[in-house]
N, C-alpha and C positions, 0 to 999 in steps of 0.2 A: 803561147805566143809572147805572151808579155817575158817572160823569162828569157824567153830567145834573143829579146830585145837589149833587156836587163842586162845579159850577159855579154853583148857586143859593146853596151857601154860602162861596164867592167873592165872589159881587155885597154878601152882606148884610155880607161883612167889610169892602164897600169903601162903604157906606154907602148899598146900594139897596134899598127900602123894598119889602121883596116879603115874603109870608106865607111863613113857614118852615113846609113839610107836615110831618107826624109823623115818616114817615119819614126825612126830613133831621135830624129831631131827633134822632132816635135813632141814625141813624149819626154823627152827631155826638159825641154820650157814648159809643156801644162803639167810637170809634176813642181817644178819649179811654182809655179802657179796656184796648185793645189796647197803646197807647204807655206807661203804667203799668206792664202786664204785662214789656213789652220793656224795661225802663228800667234792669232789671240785668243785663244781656244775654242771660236764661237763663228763655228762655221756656219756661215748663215746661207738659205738660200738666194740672197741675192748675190752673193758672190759667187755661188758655184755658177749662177746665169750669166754671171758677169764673163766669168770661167769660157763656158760655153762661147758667148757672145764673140770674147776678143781671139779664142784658137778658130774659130769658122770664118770671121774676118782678116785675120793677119796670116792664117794658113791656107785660107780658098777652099774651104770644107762648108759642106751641105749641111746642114743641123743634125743628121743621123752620125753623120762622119766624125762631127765636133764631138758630139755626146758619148759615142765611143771610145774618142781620144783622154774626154774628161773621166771616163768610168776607169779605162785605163791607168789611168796617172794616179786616181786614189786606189788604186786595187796596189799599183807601187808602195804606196802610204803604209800597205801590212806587210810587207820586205823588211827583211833587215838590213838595211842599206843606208848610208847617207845621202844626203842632197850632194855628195863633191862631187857624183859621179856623172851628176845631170849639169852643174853648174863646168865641170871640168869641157864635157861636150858640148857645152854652149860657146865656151871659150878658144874650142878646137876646133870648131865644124861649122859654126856663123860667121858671117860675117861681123865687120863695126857696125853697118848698118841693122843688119838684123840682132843683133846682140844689144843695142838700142831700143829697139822693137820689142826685145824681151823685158825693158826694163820698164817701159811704156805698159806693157799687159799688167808688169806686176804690180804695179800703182794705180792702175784701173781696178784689177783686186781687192789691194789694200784699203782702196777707201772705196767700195764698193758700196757698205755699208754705213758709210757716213760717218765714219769714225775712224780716224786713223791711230791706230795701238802704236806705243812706242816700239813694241816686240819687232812692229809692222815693220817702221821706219827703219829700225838699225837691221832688218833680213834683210830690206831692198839696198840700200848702203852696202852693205858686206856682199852681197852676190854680185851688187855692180864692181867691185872689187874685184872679186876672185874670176869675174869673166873677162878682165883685162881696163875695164873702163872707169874714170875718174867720178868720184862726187862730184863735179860739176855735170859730167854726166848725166849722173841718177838726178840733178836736181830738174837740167832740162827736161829729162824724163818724164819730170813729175808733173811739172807746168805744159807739157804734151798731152799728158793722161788726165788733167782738168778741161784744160779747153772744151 
């Protein structure tokens, strides 16, 4: 299944004009998510809960539902694939508002652990980039993802 996924958000990174289902959306942002979490090589369990936490609330998933989505998105981790094809889909198929939302999750990842890696800082920077929206952006983001 995950492949099936995989490859619908393939075609729409390479310019094929197909509706991106929910589900691709959302493994989209928690692999985004997961790649955050891994970005200072010390995937901790509070972040993957973290993980869990913010796809079951920003998405309306049940804790089985969530934890599926997150197995999902690190099972993407062993693909050889880039992140451009998750961050391109973010950029194509959310909204502003939710593409916000995404940037919100990923700052709740990043300093999940109570430490924010500079690795952290300039991924969340650079995907709020490449999904249309400004470092003034990612900074409200961040001061969202504190509160």
């Amino acid at each position: 299944m995950l492949e099936k996924i995989v490859e619908k958000l393939k075609n729409l990174s390479k310019g094929a004009n197909q509706p991106v289902t929910e589900e691709a959306k959302r493994l989209a942002a928690a692999a985004l998510l997961i790649e955050a979490a891994r970005r200072d090589n010390d995937f901790a369990d509070a972040e993957r809960k973290t993980i869990v936490q913010v796809v079951a609330k920003n998405f309306h998933l049940g804790d089985e539902d969530a934890k599926h989505l997150v197995d999902m998105a690190e099972e993407r981790q062993k693909l050889p694939y880039g992140e451009s094809i998750f961050t391109r889909t973010v950029e194509a198929s959310f909204s502003e508002a939710e593409r916000k939302e995404v940037l919100q999750m990923l700052w709740k990842v990043a300093l999940a652990d109570g430490h924010l890696d500079r690795l952290e800082d300039i991924m969340v920077h650079r995907v709020a980039e490449e999904i249309g929206l400004t470092p003034a952006d990612a900074d409200a983001a961040r001061k969202a993802a504190e509160a």
